[in-house]
C-alpha positions as CSV (number, residue, x, y, z in Angstrom):
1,X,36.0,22.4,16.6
2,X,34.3,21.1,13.0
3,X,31.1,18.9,14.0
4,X,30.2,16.0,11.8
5,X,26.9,17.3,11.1
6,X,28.7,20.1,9.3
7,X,30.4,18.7,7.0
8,X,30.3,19.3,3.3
9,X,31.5,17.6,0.0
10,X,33.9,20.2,-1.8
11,X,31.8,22.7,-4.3
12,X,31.3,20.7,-7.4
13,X,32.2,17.5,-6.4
14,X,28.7,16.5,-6.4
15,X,26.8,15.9,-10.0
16,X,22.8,15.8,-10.0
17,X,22.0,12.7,-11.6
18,X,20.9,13.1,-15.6
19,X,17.2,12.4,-15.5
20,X,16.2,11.4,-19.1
21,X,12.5,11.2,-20.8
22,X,10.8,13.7,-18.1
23,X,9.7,15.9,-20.6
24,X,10.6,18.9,-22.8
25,X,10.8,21.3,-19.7
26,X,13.9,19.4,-18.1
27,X,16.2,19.7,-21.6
28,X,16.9,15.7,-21.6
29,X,13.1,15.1,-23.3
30,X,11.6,13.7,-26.5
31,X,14.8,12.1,-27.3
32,X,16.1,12.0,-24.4
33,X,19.4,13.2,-25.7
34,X,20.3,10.2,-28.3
35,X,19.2,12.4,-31.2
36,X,16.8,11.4,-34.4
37,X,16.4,7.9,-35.2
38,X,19.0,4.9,-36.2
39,X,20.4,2.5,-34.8
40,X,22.5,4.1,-31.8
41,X,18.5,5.8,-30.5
42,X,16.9,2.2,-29.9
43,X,17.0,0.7,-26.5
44,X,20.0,-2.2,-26.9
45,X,20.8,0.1,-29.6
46,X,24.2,0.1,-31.1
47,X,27.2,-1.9,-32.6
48,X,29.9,-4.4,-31.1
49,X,33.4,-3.4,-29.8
50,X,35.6,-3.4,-33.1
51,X,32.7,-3.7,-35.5
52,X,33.6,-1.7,-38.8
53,X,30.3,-1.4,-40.1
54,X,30.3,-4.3,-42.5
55,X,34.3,-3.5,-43.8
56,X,36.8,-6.0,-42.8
57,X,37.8,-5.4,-39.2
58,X,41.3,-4.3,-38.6
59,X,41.4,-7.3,-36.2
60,X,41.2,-9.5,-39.0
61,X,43.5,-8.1,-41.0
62,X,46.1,-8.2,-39.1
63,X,46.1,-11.4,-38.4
64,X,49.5,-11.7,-36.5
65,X,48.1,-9.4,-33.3
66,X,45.5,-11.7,-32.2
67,X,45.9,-14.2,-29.1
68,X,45.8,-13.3,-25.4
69,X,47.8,-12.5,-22.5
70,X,48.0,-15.1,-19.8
71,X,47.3,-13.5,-17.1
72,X,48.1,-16.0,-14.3
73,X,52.2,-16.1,-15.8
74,X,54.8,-16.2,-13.2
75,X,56.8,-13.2,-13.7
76,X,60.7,-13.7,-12.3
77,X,63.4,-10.8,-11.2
78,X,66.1,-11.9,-13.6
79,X,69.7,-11.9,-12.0
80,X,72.7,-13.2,-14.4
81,X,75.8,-15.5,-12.9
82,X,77.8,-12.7,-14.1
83,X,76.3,-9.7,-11.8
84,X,77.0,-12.0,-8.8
85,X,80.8,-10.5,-8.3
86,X,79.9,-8.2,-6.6
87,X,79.2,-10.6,-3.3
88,X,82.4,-11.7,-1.3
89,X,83.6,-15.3,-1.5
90,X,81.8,-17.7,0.6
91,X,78.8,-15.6,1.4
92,X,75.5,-16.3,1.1
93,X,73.3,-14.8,-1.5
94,X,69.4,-14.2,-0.7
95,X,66.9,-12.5,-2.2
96,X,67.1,-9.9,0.6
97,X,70.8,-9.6,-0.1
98,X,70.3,-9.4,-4.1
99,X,67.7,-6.4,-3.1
100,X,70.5,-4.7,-0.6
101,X,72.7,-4.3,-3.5
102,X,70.5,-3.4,-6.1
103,X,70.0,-6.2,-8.4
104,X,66.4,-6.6,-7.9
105,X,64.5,-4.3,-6.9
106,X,61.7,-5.9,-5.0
107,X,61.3,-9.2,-2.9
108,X,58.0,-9.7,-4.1
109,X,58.7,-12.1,-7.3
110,X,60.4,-14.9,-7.1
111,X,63.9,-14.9,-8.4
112,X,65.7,-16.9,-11.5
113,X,69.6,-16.6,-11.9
114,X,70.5,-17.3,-15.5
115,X,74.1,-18.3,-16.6
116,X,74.9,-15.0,-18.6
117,X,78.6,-14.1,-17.7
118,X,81.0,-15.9,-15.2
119,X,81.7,-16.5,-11.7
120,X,85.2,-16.7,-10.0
121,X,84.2,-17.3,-6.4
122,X,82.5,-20.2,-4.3
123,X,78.5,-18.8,-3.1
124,X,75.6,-19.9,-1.6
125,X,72.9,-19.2,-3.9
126,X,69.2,-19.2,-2.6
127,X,66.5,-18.4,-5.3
128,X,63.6,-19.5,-6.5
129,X,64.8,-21.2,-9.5
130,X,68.0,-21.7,-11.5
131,X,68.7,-22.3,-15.2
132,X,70.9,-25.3,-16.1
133,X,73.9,-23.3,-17.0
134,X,73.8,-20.8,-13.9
135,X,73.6,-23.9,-11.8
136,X,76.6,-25.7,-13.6
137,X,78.3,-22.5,-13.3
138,X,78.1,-22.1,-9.7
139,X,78.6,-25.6,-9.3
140,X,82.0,-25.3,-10.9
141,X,83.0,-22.5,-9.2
142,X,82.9,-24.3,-5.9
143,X,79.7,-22.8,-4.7
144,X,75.9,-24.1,-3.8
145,X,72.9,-23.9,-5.1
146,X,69.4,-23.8,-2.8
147,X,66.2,-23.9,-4.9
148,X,62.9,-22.7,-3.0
């Protein structure tokens, strides 16, 4: 049996730590590996991410690809009115039921039905939210809609 005293990392997992400035004996002295002079050897030393060195920054030239990316969106599983054939009439349609059959393919997100295609058949529809046609369309087709 392996006691804990006697364990090991693997060989080569572990990395001695770069020891910079000790000296010309150690290989990391005089320069301490930043090479001769300029602006990248001084302490704070260097330039801004996407700085061009005084040419007109790509980021400004192409205009069009600034902005952001909100984080913090709400990101749905889409399912269309259409893809909702292939429940039986009068059942109920969850989000556990659109995973069983494949439409989604995790719980995790909320759900949106959109009105993309038709429905011939009365359902009980449970998702998060629904757009104005998909609920009109269910609506007509004799079937229920249950936001939440």
């Amino acid at each position: 049996m392996m006691e804990q005293s006697e364990l090991k990392p693997a060989i080569g997992a572990k990395h001695k730590r770069k020891r910079v400035g000790r000296g010309d004996g150690s290989g990391h002295g005089s320069y301490s590996g930043r090479g001769c002079k300029g602006q990248k050897s001084r302490a704070g030393g260097g330039v801004r991410l996407g700085f061009e060195g005084g040419q007109l920054p790509l980021i400004k030239r192409l205009p069009r690809k600034r902005g952001f990316v909100n984080i913090f969106k709400t990101e749905y599983n889409v399912v269309n009115v259409g893809r909702l054939k292939v429940f039986a009439s009068n059942s109920e349609v969850t989000p556990e039921a659109l995973r069983k059959v494949g439409l989604i393919k995790s719980v995790r997100r909320p759900i949106k039905i959109l009105g993309d295609g038709e429905i011939d058949r009365p359902l009980v529809v449970k998702a998060s939210k629904f757009s104005v046609a998909a609920e009109g369309k269910i609506v007509a087709a004799g079937g229920r809609v249950e936001e939440g």
